[in-house]
C-alpha positions in Angstrom: 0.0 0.0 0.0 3.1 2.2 -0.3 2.6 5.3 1.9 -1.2 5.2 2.3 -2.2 5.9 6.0 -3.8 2.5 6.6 -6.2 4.2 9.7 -7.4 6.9 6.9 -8.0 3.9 4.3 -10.0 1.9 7.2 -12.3 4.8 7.9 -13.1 6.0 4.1 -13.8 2.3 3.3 -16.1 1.6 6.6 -17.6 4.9 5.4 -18.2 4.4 1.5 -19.4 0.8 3.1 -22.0 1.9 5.6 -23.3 5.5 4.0 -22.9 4.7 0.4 -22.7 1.2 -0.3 -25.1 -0.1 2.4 -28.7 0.5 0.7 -30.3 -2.2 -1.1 -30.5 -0.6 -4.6 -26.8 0.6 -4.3 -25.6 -2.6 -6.2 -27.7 -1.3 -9.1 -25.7 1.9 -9.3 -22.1 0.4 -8.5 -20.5 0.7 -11.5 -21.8 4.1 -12.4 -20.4 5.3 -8.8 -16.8 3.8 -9.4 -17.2 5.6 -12.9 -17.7 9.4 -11.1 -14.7 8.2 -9.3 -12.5 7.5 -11.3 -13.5 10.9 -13.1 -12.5 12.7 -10.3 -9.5 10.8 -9.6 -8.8 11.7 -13.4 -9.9 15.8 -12.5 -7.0 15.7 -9.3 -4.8 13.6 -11.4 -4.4 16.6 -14.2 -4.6 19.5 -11.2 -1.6 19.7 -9.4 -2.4 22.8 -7.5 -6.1 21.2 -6.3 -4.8 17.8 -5.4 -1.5 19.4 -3.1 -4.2 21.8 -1.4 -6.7 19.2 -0.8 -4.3 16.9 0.7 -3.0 20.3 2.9 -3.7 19.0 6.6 -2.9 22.8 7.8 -6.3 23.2 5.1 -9.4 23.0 7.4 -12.3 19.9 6.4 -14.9 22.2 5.5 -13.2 24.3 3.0 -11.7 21.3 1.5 -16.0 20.1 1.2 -16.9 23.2 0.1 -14.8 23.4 -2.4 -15.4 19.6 -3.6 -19.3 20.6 -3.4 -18.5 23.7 -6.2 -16.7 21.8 -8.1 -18.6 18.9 -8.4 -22.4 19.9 -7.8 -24.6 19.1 -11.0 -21.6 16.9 -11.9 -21.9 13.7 -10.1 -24.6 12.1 -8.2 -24.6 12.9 -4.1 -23.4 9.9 -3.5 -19.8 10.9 -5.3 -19.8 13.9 -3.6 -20.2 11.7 -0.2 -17.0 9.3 -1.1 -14.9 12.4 -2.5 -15.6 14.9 0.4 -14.7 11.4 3.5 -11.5 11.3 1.5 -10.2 15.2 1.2 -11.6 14.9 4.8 -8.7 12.5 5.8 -5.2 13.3 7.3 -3.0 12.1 3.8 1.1 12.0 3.7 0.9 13.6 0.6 -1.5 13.9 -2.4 -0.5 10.7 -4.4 -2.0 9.1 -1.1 -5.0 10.7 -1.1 -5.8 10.1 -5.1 -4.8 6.8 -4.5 -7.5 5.8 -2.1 -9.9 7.7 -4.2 -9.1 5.2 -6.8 -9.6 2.1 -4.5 -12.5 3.8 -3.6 -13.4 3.7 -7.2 -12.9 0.0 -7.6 -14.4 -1.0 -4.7 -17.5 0.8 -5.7 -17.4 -0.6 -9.3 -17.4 -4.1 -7.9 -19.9 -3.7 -5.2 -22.2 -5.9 -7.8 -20.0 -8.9 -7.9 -20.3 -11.5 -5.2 -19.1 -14.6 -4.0 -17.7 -16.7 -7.2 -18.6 -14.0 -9.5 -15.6 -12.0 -7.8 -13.5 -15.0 -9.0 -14.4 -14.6 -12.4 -13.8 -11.0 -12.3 -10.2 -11.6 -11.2 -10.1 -14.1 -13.9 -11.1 -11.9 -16.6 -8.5 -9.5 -15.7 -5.8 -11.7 -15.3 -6.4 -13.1 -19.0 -7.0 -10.1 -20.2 -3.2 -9.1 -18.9 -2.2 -12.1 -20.6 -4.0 -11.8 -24.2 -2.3 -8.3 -23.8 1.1 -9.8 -22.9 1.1 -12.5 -25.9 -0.4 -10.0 -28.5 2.2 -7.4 -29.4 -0.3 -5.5 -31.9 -2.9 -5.4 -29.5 -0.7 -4.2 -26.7 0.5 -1.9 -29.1 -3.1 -0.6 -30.4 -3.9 0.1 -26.8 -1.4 2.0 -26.0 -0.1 4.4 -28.5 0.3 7.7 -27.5 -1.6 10.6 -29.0 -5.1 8.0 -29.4 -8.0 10.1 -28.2 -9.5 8.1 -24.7 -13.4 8.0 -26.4 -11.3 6.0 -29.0 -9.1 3.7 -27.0 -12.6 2.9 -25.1 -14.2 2.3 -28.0 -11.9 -0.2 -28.8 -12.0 -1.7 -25.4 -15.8 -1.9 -25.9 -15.3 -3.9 -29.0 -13.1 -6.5 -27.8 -15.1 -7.1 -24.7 -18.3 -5.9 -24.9 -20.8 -9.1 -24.1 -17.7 -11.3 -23.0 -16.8 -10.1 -19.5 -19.0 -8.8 -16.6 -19.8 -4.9 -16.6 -17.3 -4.5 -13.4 -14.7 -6.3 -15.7 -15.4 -4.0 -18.7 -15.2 -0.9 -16.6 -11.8 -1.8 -15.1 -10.0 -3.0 -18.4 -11.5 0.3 -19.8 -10.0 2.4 -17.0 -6.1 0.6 -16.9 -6.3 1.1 -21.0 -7.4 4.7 -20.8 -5.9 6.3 -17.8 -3.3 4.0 -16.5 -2.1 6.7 -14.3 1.6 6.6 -15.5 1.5 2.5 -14.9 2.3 0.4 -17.8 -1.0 -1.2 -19.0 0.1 -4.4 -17.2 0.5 -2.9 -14.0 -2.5 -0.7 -14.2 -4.7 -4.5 -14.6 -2.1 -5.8 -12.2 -2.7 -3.2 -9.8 -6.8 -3.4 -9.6 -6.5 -7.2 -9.5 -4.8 -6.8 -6.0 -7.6 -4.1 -5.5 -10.3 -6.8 -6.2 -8.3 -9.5 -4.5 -8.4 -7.1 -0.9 -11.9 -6.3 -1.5 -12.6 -9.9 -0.8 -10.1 -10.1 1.5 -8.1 -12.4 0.2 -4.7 -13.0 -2.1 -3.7 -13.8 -5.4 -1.3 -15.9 -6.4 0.2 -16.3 -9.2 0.7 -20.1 -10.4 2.6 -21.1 -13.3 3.4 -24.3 -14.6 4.6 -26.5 -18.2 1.2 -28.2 -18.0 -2.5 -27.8 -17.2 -3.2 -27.7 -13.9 -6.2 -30.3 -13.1 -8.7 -29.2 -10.7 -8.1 -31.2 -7.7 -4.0 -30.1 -7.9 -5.4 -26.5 -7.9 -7.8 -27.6 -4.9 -4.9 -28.6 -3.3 -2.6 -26.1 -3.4 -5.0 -23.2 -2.7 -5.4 -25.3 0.5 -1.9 -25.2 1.3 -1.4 -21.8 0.1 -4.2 -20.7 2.2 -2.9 -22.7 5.5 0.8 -21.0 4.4 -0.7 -17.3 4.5 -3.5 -17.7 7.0 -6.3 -16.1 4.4 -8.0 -17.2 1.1 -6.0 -18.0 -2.0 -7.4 -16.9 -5.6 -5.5 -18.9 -8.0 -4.3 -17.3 -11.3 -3.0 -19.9 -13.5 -0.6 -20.1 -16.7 0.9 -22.4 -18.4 4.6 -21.6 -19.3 6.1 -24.8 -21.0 9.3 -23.3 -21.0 9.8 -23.8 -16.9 10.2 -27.8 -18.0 8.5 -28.6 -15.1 7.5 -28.2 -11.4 5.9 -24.9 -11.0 6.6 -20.9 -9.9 4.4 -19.5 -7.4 4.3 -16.0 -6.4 2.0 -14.1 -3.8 2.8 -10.7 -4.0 6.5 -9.7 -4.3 7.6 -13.6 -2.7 8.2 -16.0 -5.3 8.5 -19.7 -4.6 10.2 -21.3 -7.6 10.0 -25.1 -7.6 10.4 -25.3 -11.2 13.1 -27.6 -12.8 14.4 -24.2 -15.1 14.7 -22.5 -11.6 16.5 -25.4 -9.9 19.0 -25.6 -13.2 19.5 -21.8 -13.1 20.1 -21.5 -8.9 23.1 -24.5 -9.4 24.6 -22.2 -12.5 24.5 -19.5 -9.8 26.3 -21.6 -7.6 28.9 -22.9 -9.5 29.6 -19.3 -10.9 30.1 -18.4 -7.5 
């Protein structure tokens, strides 16, 4: 989470949970709400001189709502307003901290919709997604080229997905293509895959392996992986028939490599050294 005050995260979260979130209809609206949000973390992203005075703690909380209530009013529906004003409302270390939780506020939001194994086939889609982008050079390179309007790269976005992922799905891939915020593409889809993954409170790990996986080997490492970091295990697989065999696991920035390649390459190490 880098520098983001983890007491100021808690509280905007329990707050877009129990005054935003909380209604029966909100699901309806989700995606529409993380949408606003990720507008306005696009409007503070391009205004230095807003983002540095909103994040000001000498700045007292009502001018910093007041201001968010000009800005925005007409703009947005009251419930953005709500999210954006408990965030400028927080004590921040420094405005890339405070636009950062207004964009996990923004994917929390645009998930709010997706429950139980539906959030696993959200982190799926992203994950392959990341991957078609990763083996297609042309596409990767179609999405990203600078100077393409954003109405256009969505566009394209729209056509490549539209009717084959969820909404929440669509929405996120959209965003990372976009406005990737000064992250690679990869790391943008990287980055709200970890969002979804907390969301749910859970990890993601990373599996890869020279063959198919079946499903009782997944079954039981998930298990293990789950005992190992004492909470729920989303498996992302891939099959990479280069590693020979055995398989690479990594759960955030630890990687456990019990592939054959790795073994090979760690005894070349060695007898280097």
């Amino acid at each position: 989470m880098r520098g983001i005050s983890r007491s100021s995260l808690a509280e905007v979260t329990r707050r877009l949970d129990e005054n935003v979130l909380a209604p029966a209809d909100a699901a309806q609206h989700a995606v529409s709400l993380g949408g606003e949000l990720f507008e306005v973390v696009a409007l503070l992203g391009g205004e230095h001189s807003l983002r540095r005075w909103l994040a000001d703690q000498a700045n007292p909380a009502e001018k910093k709502t007041g201001l968010i209530g000009q800005i925005l009013e007409g703009k947005t529906s009251p419930s953005t307003v709500i999210v954006v004003n408990d965030v400028v409302s927080q004590p921040w270390a420094g405005p890339r901290d405070m636009v950062d939780a207004l964009e996990r506020l923004a994917v929390y939001a645009t998930v709010a919709s997706v429950e139980g194994t539906r959030l696993d086939e959200l982190e799926d889609e992203l994950f392959r997604f990341e991957r078609i982008v990763i083996a297609q050079p042309d596409l990767r390179s179609a999405l990203t080229r600078d100077g393409v309007a954003p109405s256009h790269l969505h566009a394209l976005v729209e056509n490549l997905l539209s009717g084959k992922v969820s909404s929440a799905t669509l929405a996120l891939v959209s965003e990372a293509v976009t406005r990737p915020r000064g992250r690679t593409l990869e790391q943008a889809l990287q980055n709200f895959g970890q969002l979804v993954a907390e969301r749910a409170q859970r990890y993601i790990a990373v599996v890869r392996s020279a063959v198919p996986l079946s499903e009782a080997h997944q079954e039981r490492l998930r298990a293990l992986l789950t005992r190992k970091y004492g909470r729920e295990i989303h498996l992302n697989t891939e099959v990479v028939p280069e590693i020979v065999g055995g398989l690479s696991i990594q759960v955030g920035d630890e990687v456990i490599d019990g592939t054959i390649a790795g073994r090979i390459a760690e005894v070349q190490r060695r007898l280097a050294g």
